[in-house]
C-alpha positions, 0 to 999 in steps of 0.5 A: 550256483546255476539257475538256469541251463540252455540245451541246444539241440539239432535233433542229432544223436550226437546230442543225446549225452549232452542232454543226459549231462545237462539234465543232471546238472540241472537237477544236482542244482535245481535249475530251470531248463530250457531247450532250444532247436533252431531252424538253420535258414541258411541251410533252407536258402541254401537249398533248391528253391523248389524244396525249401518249403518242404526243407523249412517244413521238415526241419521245424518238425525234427525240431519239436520232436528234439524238444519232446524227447528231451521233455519226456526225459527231464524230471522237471517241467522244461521250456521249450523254444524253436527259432529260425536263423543262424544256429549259433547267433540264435543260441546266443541270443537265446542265453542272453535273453533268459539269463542263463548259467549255462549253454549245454550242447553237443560236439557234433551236429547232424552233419556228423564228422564234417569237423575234426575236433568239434562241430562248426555250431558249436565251435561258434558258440564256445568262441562267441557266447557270454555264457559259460558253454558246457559241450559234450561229446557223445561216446563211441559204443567202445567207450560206454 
């Protein structure tokens, strides 16, 4: 029984299925749902000092329009949260501290193919979170 699924998004379209999975997962059981983005600070400290205000800016914005178009796709009042920090350590938390079944995400990030198999975020979830972690990949056109 599932209670409780965490979606992770980075606002990519390569998350775009595993939302569509998890909301039906979500559905078949009843489930709440939670969506999470969160603001990589690392990538922010990374940049030129005299963009990461505007960077930190830009990044909390794709965030709450992530969080939106998964709210107007659900057939169900969700929560949603954005956190600053480590992506993966953030997820993390996140699904400890709301008790959730399951943490769904997608394979690729905004980043794109820098990883052969899977996502480095997401590769650090799978191997690092208590929760069970459901990752979907998005198919290629040829493939839907």
């Amino acid at each position: 029984m599932l209670d409780t699924v965490v979606i992770a998004t980075d606002g990519s379209e390569s998350v775009e299925r595993a939302v569509t999975v998890a909301l039906d997962l979500a559905r078949r059981f009843d489930a709440e749902v939670h969506t999470l983005y969160v603001v990589d600070t690392g990538e922010v400290e990374s940049s030129p000092e005299t963009l990461r205000e505007e960077l930190h800016t830009a990044l909390e914005s794709q965030g709450e329009r992530a969080l939106e178009s998964i709210r107007k796709h659900a057939d169900r009042e969700i929560v949603t949260a954005v956190r600053e920090g480590d992506p993966a350590a953030e997820i993390r938390e996140y699904a400890r501290d709301h008790d959730a079944d399951v943490v769904a995400t997608g394979t690729r990030g905004r980043h794109g193919e820098n990883r052969f198999l899977i996502g480095s975020v997401a590769e650090r979830v799978v191997r690092t979170c208590p929760t069970p972690v459901l990752t979907v990949r998005q198919l290629d056109p040829s493939e839907a």
